[in-house]
C-alpha positions as a printed NumPy array, in Angstrom:
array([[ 14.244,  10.192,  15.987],
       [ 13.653,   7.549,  18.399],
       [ 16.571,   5.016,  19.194],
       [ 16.929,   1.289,  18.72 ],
       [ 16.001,  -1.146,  21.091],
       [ 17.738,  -4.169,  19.787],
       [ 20.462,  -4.729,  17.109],
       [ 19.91 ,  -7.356,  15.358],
       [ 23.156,  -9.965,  14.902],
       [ 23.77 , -11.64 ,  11.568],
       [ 23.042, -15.015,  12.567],
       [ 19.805, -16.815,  12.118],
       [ 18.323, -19.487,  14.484],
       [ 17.113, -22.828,  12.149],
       [ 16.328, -26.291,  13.989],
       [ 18.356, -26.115,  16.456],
       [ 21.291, -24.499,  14.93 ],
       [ 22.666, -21.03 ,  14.542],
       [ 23.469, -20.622,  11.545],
       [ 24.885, -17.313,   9.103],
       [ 23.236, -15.49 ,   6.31 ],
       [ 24.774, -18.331,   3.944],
       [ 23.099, -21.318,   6.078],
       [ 26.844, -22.073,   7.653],
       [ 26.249, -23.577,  10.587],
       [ 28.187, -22.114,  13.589],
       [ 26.502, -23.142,  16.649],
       [ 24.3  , -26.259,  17.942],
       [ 21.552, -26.143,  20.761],
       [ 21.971, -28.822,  22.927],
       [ 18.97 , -28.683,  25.816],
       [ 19.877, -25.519,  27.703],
       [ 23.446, -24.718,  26.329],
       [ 24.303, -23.266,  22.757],
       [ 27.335, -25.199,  21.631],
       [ 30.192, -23.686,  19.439],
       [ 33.435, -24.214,  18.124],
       [ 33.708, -21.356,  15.685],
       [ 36.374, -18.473,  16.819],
       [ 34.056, -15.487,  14.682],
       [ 30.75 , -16.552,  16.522],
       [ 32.602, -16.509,  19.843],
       [ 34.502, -13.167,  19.365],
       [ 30.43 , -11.54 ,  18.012],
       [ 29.116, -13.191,  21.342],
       [ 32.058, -11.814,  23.675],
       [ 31.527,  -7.767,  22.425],
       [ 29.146,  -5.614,  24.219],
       [ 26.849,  -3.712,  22.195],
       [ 28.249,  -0.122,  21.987],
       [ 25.338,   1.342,  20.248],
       [ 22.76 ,   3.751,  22.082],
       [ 19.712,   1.848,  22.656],
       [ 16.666,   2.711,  24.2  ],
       [ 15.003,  -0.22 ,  26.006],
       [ 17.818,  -2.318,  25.422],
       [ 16.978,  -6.079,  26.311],
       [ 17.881,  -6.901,  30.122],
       [ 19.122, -10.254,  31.126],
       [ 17.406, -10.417,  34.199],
       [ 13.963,  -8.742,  32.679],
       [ 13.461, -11.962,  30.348],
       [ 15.169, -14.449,  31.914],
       [ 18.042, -16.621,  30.687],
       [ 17.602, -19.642,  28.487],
       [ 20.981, -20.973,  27.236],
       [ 24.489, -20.955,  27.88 ],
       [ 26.58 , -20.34 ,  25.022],
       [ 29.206, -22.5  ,  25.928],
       [ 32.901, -22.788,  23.52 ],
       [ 33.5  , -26.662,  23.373],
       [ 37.241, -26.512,  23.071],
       [ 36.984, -25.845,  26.855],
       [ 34.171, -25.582,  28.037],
       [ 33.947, -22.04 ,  28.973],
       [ 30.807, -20.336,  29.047],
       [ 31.747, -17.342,  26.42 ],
       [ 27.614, -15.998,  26.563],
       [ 24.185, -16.161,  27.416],
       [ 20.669, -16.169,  25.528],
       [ 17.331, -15.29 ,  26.811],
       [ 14.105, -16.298,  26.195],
       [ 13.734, -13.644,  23.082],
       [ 17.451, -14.827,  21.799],
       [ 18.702, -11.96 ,  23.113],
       [ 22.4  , -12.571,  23.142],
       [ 24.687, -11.034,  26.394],
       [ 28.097, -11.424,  27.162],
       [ 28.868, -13.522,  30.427],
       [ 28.714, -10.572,  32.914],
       [ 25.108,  -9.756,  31.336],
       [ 26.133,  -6.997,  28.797],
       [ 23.755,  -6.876,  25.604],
       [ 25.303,  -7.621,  22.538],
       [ 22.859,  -8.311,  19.781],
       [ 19.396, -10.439,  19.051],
       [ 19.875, -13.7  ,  16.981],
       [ 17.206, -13.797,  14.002],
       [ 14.42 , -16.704,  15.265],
       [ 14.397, -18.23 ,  10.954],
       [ 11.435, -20.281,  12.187],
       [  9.356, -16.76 ,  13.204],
       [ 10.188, -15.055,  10.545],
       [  8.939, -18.206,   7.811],
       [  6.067, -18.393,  10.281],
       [  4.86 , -14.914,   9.947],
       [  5.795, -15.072,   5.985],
       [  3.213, -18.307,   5.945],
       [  0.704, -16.684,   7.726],
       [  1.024, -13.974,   5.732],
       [  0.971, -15.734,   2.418],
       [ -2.533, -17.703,   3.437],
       [ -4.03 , -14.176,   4.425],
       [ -3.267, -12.922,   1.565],
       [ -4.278, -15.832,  -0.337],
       [ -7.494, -15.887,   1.972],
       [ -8.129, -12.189,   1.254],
       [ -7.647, -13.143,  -2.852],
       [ -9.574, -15.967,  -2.192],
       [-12.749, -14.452,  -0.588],
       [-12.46 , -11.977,  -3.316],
       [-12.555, -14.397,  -6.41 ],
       [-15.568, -16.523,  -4.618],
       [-17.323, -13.206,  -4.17 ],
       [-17.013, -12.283,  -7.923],
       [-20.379, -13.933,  -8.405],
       [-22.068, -12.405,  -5.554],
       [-20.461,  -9.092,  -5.126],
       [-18.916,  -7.914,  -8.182],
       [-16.066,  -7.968,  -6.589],
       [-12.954,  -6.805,  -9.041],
       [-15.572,  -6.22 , -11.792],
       [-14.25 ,  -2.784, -13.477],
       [-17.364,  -0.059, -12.589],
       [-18.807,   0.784, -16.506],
       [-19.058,   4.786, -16.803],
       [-22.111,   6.049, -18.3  ],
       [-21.666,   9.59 , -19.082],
       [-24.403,  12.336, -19.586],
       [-24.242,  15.261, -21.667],
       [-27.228,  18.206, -22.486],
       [-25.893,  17.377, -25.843],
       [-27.147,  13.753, -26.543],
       [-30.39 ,  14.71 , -26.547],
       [-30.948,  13.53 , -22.74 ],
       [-31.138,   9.977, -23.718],
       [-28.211,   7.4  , -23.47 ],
       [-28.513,   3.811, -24.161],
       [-25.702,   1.515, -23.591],
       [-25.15 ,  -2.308, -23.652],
       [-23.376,  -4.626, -21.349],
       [-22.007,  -7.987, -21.932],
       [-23.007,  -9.188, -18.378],
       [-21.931, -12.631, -19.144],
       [-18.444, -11.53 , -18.784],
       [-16.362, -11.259, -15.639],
       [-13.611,  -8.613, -14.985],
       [-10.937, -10.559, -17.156],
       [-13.43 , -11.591, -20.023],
       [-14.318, -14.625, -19.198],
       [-17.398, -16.036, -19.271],
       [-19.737, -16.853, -16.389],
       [-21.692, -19.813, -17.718],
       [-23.242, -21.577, -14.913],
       [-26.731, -21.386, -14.489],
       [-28.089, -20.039, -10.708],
       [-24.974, -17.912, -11.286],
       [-25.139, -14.323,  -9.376],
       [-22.932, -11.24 , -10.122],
       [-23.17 ,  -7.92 , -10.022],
       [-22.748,  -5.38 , -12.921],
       [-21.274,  -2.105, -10.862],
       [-21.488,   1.272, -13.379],
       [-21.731,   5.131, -12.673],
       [-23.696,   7.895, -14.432],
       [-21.702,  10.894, -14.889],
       [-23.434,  14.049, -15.004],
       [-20.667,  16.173, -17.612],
       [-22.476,  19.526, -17.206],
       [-22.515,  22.775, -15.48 ],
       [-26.485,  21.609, -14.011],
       [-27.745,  19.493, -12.34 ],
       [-30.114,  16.472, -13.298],
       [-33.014,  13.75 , -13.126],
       [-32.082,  10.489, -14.568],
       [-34.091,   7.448, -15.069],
       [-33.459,   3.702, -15.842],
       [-35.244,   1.543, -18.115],
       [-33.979,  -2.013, -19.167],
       [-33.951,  -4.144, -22.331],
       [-32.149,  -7.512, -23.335],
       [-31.187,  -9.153, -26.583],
       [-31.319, -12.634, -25.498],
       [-31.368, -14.784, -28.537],
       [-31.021, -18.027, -26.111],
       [-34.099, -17.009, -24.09 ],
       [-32.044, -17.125, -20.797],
       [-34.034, -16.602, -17.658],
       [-31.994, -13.443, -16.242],
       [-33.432, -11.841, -13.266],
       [-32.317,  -8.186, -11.527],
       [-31.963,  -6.   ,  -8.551],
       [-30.672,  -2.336,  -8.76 ],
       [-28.701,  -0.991,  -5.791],
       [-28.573,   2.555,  -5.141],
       [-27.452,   4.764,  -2.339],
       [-27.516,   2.12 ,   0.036],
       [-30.887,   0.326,  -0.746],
       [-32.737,  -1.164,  -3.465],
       [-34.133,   0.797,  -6.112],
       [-36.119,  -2.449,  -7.651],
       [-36.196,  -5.555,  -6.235],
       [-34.479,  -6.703,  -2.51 ],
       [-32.535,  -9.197,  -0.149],
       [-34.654, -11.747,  -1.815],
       [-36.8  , -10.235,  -4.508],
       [-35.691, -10.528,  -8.405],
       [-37.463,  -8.718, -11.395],
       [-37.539,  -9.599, -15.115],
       [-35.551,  -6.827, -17.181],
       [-39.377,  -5.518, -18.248],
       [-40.047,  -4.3  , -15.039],
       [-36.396,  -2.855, -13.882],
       [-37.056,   0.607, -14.209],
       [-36.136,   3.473, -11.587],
       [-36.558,   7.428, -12.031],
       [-35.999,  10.901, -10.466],
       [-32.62 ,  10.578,  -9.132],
       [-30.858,  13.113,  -8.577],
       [-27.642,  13.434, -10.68 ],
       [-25.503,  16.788,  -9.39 ],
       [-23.526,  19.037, -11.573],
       [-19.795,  17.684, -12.881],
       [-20.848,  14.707, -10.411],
       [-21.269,  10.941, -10.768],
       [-23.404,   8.409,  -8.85 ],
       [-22.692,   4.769,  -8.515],
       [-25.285,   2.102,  -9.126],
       [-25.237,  -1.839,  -8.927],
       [-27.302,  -4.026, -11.337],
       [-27.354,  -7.554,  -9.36 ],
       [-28.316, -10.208, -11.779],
       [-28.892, -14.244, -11.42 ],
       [-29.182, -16.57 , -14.396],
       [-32.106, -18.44 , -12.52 ],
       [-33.05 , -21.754, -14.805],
       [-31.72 , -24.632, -14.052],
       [-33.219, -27.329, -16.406],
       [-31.048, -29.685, -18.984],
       [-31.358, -27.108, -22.119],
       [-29.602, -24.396, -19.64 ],
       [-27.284, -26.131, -17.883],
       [-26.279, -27.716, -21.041],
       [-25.707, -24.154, -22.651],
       [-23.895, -22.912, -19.605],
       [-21.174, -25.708, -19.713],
       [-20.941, -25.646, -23.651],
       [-20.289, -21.898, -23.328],
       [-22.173, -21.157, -25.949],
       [-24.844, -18.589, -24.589],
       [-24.476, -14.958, -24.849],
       [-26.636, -12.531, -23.104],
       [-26.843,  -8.736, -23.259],
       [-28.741,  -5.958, -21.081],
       [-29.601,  -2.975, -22.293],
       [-29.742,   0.429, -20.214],
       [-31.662,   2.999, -21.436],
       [-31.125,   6.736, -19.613],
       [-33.364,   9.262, -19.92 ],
       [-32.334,  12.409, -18.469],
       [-34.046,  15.984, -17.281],
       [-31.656,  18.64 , -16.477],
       [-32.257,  21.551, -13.867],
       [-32.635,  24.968, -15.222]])
């Protein structure tokens, strides 16, 4: 097991004050001295480190930046580098002073990334799919090699509606092949669209498009894809991208009353291997 470099002091540095774990304040920084009055802070500052450290901070490595300095007489009782490395005043290491203002730092940069990441993945929910739960189609020599199921499209990964027209998503499923051979599958698409909504596709397969492209969209009657190979106890994952492409009153109107619903229908037809 490797051994510590630094030990780290209870004390925290906080605007220019040292300060302990219960924000008392036991030292000030006054330009290039560390002021102090409190007996416990000077005895922790005057006590060589006695544990085994490897790479153990050096004075004369990082170069000194304060004094510590007791103000009932003005004796210098320590010293503080650059890092707030603390030494006794012949240089011996006793401990590294918590920097408060690095450690919020890094917790506020790491909040906003991780807001950023959250964030990027919301706005991408109508573009990518992203958090969308994958649907899971499964195929058995049993259902006669056809399965048809229905998807609520309109619907984002925590039911809620997306209602805006030019909205894009993406519906991520897998087929499941649930037998001992393998199979063909094909895709053929319906709708029940009561609101006559203008829905347009691509399906995404294996690292291309199946039907459609980067910037070609189909009507459901023409999304249709076949011979692909389905292997034995196996699934494959597809992604339907879809757009609600109208824009005039009538739509937009529907899309902020929330009062269209829209469903696609797969259809899969399957051919198993003998």
């Amino acid at each position: 097991m490797a051994r510590k470099s630094k030990k780290m002091l209870s004390y925290y540095a906080w605007y220019r004050k040292i300060r302990t774990p219960k924000f008392k304040s036991v030292a000030r920084f006054k330009g290039n001295k560390i002021l102090t009055s409190d007996p416990v802070f000077i005895s922790k500052v005057q006590e060589a480190s006695t544990m085994k450290l490897e790479y153990a901070p050096i004075l004369g490595h990082i170069g000194l930046q304060y004094n510590i300095i007791n103000e009932t007489n003005n004796v210098v009782v320590g010293k503080v580098d650059r890092a707030l490395n603390v030494y006794t005043a012949d240089e011996k290491y006793v401990g590294t002073i918590y920097n408060q203002l690095k450690i919020i730092t890094r917790v506020i940069i790491y909040a906003l990334l991780i807001a950023l990441v959250l964030a990027l993945g919301l706005g991408n929910l109508h573009s990518t799919g992203y958090l969308v739960k994958p649907e899971n189609v499964i195929i058995s020599e049993h259902d006669g090699g056809v399965v048809v199921d229905k998807w609520n499209i309109l619907l984002d990964a925590y039911s809620r509606k997306l209602i805006v027209p030019e909205y894009e998503s993406a519906y991520h499923f897998y087929v499941t092949n649930d037998n001992y051979a393998d199979c063909y599958i094909a895709f053929d698409f319906d709708e029940e669209n009561e609101w006559n909504l203008n829905i347009e596709y691509r399906l995404y397969y294996d690292g291309e498009y199946l039907v459609g492209g980067n910037d070609s969209w189909v009507n459901y009657d023409v999304l249709k894809a076949s011979e692909i190979l389905v292997k034995a106890k196996e699934k494959e994952k597809f992604r339907l991208d879809w757009r609600w492409a109208d824009t005039d009153k009538k739509q937009t109107e529907l899309g902020i009353e929330g009062a269209a619903t829209y469903t696609v229908v797969v259809k899969i037809t399957t051919q198993f291997v003998k």
